[in-house]
Every structure is written in C-alpha cells, then in structure tokens.
C-alpha positions as CSV (number, residue, x, y, z in Angstrom):
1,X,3.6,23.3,9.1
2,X,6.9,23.0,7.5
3,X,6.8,20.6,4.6
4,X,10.0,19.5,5.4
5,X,8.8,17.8,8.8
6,X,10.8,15.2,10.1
7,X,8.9,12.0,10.2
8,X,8.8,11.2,13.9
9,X,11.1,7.8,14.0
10,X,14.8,9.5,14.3
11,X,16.2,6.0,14.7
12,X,15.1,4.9,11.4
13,X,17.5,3.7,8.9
14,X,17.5,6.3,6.0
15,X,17.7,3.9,2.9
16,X,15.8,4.8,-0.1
17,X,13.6,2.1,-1.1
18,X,11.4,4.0,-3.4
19,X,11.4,7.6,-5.2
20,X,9.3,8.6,-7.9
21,X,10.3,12.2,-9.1
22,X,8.0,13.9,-12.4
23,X,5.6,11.5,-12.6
24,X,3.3,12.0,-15.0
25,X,0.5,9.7,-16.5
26,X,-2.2,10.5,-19.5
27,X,-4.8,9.1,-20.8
28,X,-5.4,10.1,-24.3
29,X,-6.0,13.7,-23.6
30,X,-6.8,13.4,-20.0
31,X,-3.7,14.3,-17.3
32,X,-4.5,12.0,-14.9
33,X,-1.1,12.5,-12.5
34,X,0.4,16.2,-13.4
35,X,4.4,15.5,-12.2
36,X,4.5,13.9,-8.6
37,X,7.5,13.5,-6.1
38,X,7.5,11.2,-3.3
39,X,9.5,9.0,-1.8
40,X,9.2,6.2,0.6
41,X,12.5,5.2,3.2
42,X,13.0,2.1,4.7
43,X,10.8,0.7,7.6
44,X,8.3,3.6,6.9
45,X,4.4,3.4,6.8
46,X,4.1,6.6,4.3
47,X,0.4,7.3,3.7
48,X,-1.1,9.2,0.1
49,X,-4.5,10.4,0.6
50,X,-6.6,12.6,-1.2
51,X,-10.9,12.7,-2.7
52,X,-12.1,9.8,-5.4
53,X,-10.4,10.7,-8.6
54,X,-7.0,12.8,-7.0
55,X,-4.2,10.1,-9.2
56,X,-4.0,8.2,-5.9
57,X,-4.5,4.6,-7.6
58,X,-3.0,6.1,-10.6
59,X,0.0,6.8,-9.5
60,X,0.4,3.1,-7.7
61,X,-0.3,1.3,-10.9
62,X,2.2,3.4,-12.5
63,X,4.6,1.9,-9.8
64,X,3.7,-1.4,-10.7
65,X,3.1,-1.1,-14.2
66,X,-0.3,-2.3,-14.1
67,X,-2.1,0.6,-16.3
68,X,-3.9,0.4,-19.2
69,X,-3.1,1.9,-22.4
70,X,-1.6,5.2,-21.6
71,X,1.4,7.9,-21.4
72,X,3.5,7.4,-18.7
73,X,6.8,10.0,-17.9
74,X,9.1,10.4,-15.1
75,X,11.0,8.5,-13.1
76,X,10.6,5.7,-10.7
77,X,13.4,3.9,-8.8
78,X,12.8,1.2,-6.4
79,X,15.7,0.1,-4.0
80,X,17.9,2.1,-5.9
81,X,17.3,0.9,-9.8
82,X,14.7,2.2,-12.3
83,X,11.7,0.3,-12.7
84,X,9.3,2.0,-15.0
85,X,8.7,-0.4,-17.8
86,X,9.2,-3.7,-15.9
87,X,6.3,-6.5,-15.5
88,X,4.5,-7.0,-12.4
89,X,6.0,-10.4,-12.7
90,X,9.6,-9.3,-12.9
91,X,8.9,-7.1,-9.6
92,X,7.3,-9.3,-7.6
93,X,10.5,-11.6,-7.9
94,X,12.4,-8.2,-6.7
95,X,10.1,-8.0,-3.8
96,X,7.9,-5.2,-4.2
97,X,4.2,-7.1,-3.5
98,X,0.8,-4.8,-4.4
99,X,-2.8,-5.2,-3.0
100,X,-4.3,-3.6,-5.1
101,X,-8.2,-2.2,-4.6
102,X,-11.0,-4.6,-4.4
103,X,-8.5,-7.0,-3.2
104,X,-8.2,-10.1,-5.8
105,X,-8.0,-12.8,-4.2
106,X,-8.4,-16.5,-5.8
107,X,-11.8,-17.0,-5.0
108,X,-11.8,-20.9,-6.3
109,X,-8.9,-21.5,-4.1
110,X,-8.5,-22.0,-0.7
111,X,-6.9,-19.7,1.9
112,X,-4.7,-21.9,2.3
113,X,-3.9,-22.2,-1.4
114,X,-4.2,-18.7,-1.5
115,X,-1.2,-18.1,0.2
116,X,0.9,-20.5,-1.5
117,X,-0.1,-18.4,-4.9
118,X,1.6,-15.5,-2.6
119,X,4.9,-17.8,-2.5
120,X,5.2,-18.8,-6.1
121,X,8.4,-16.8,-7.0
122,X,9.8,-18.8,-3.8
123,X,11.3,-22.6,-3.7
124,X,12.1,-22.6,-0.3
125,X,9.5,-25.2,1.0
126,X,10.2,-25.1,5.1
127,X,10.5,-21.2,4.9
128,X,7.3,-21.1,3.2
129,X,5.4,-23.6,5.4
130,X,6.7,-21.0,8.6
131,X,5.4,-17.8,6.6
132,X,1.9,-19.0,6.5
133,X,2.0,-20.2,10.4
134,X,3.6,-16.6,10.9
135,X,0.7,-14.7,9.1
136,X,-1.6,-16.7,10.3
137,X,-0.2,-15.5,13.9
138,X,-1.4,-12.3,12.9
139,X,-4.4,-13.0,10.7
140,X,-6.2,-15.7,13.0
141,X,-9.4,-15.5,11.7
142,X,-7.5,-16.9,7.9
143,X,-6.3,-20.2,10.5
144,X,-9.6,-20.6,11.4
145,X,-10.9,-21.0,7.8
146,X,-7.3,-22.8,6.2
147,X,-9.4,-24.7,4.0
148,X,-12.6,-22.6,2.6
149,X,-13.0,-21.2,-0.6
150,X,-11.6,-17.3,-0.6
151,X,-14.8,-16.2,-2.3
152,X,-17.1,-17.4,0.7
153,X,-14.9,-15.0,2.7
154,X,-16.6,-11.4,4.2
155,X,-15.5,-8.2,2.7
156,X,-12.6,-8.0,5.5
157,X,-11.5,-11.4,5.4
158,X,-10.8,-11.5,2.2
159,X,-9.0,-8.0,2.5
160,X,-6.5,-9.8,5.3
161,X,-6.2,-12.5,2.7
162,X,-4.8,-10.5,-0.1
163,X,-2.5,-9.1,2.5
164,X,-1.5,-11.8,3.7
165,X,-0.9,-13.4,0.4
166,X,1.2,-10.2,-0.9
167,X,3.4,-10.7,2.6
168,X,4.8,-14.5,1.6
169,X,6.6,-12.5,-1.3
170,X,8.9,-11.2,1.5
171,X,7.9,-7.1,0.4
172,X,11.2,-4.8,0.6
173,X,7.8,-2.7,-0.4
174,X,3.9,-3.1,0.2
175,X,1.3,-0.9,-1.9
176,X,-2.1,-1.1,0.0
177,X,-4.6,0.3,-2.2
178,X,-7.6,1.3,-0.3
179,X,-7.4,-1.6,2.3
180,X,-10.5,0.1,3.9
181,X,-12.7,0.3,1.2
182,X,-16.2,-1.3,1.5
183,X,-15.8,-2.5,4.8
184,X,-18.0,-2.3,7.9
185,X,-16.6,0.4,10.5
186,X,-15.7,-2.5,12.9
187,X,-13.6,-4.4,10.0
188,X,-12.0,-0.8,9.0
189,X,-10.3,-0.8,12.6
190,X,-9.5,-4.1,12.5
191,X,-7.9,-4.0,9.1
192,X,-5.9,-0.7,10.2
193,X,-4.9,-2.3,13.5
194,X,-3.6,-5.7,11.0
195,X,-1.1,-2.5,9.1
196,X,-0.1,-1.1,12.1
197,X,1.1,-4.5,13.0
198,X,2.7,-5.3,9.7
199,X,4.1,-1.9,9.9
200,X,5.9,-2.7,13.3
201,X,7.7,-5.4,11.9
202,X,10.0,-3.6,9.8
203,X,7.6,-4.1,6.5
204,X,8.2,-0.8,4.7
205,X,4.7,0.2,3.4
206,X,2.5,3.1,0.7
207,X,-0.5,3.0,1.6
208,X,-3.4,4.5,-0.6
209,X,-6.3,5.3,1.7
210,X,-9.6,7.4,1.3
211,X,-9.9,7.3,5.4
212,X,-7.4,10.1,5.9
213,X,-8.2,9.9,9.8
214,X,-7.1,6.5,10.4
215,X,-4.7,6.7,7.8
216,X,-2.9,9.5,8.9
217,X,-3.0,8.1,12.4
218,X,-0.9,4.8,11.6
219,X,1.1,6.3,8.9
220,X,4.5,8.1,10.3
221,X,5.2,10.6,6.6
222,X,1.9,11.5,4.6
223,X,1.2,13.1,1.5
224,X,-2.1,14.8,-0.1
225,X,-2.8,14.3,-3.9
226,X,-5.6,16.2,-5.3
227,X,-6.2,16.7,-9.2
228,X,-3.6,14.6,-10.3
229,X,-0.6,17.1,-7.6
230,X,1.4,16.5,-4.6
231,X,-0.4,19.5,-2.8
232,X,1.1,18.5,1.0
233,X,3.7,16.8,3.0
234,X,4.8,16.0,6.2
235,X,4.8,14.8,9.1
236,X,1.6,12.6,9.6
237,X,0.6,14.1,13.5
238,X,1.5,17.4,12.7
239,X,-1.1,16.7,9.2
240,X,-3.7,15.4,11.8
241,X,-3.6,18.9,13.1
242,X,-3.4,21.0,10.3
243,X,-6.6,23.0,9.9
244,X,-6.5,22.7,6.3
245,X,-6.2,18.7,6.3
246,X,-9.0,19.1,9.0
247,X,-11.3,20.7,6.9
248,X,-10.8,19.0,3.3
249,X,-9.9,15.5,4.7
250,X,-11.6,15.3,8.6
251,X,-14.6,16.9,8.5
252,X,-13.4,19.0,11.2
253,X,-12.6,23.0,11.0
C-alpha cells in the first residue's frame, strides 16, 4: 500500500486546518512521542490508532496544551497559525473543541446546562438556543433527559453529552479521544454511527480510537502510532485491508 494514498473524497476542499510536523513530547527521561507528522484537511474524519501506551493521547494533549509537566518540541499549526503554547481557553475561542478520554462532563449540571457550558465563548443567544435543538436532532436520547443531572447519565450518554457540548463551540476541529472506551458493544456502534453523522456535516474531525475496526471504517485518512512513531498512513479502506493492520490492529491474518 502506497503511503501516499489518496483519501477517497476527491471533491474535498484541500485546506489545511491542522499539521503537526516533529512532534516530540518527554517526560523527564521518558520519550513519550519520538517526532510525529500528521496532518488533518478540511471536512476530513482522519483516524490515529495504535495499542495502550503508543503517544496516541499524548500527542492530542500536546495539541491542546493540556499536558502535565513536560518537554514538548515541534511544531503545531492549526488553520494556518502556530499554536503550541496557547491555553485551552484561548483555542476554544479559535474553535478547535476536545473530548477528551473519560469524557468530563458537568456531572452537577444538567444536560441541558451542560450544553450551554459548551457555548460559553458565544453571546449569540438565538444561535445558541438553535444549536442545542440541532444536536439534540441528532443526540435524541440528551432531549429526552433536558433536565437530569449529567452524572446519572449511562457510560454512552454521557459520551454523546461531551460531544455534543464540544459541538456548540462551532469546531473548525474536533479531537475525540477514545469516544468508544468503556462502552457496551451496542453503545460503541451507536457512538460511531453519532461521528459518522457529525462527520457528514462538514465537521472536520481526529479521532483517537483503540477500536481500529470501526475506526478505520468511518474514518476517510488513518494513521498508526506505536511507541511513541507514525509507523503507517493512508488511505483508511485500503488500511482495512492491509495484512499487517489485520494482524496487529484486527485480529485477523
């Protein structure tokens, strides 16, 4: 497989909206990402997937700027301006949203309230009021439950939650970190079906997933981390097929 692949959507726009080139990111003596490229174009769904401890998460955080104490080198532009250094607070108000892994929502709050948290950067009251009737168009089981507490919410609703909530930033970018994780095999398809839908509305989306099938599946670019590397790229269905993605990542082969 060529790791130049094309990514299967020839009418997409070309735009850069994020590329990370030499990444690197240490803790104390420990190399946790060892120099990464990737790059993410407008209106994709690009997928990184790899085992428990490959950088995956690391590398996001380092997006985001959400690590702890550590080293972090390279370079990371989003929609075309450097970004490494700036507060999660300063790039949520330049649209670029995370969820990040175990999902966070405010479990003392209502959905509802939940989402308005998601909207704080915003003072358009009408627009806002039409976000949450739009999400909840595609998150009916949250319309259903406008009012309860987020922390009496299942596993998977709060997971649709916390993507919702990231979506009333209006994302130019949305990092999903391990959207599946902990979640019944019925609420992993369900979740997956929810980014394929997000997807096909023009949100451009990195998604972090351990489920390399279904990730692989929804995504239209992937990449494979393992020990910290970029060790594969390409075009997601041609991935799918690739004996050694079958054997590492599918169980297959």
């Amino acid at each position: 497989m060529a790791e130049t692949a094309e990514n299967g959507r020839d009418a997409m726009a070309t735009e850069n909206v994020l590329r990370i080139s030499g990444l690197k990111v240490a803790y104390g003596g420990i190399q946790a990402v060892k120099g990464i490229d990737l790059e993410v174009n407008k209106g994709e769904l690009i997928t990184l997937i790899g085992a428990n401890g490959a950088g995956k998460t690391t590398a996001l955080k380092a997006i985001t700027g959400t690590l702890p104490q550590c080293r972090v080198e390279g370079h990371i532009e989003y929609a075309g301006q450097p970004i490494k250094g700036l507060g999660s607070f300063e790039l949520v108000k330049r649209n670029l949203a995370m969820v990040p892994e175990g999902r966070g929502v405010f479990t003392r709050m209502s959905i509802h309230e939940n989402l308005l948290m998601g909207a704080y950067v915003r003072d358009d009251k009408d627009g806002i009021n039409a976000d949450i009737e739009r999400w909840f168009t595609v998150f009916p089981r949250l319309k259903e439950r406008a009012a309860q507490m987020a922390g009496t919410l299942s596993g998977g609703e709060q997971q649709m939650l916390a993507m919702a909530r990231a979506l009333m930033s209006h994302p130019k970018l949305l990092l999903l970190d391990e959207p599946s994780m902990g979640l019944s095999p019925i609420m992993v398809e369900k979740i997956f079906e929810v980014v394929r839908n997000v997807s096909a509305q023009g949100v451009t989306i990195l998604l972090v997933e351990q489920n390399a099938k279904l990730a692989l599946q929804a995504a239209h670019r992937g990449y494979v981390m393992d020990s910290g590397l970029i060790t594969m790229s390409g075009n997601a269905n041609a991935m799918l097929d690739d004996p050694r993605v079958k054997e590492a990542y599918l169980g297959e082969g």
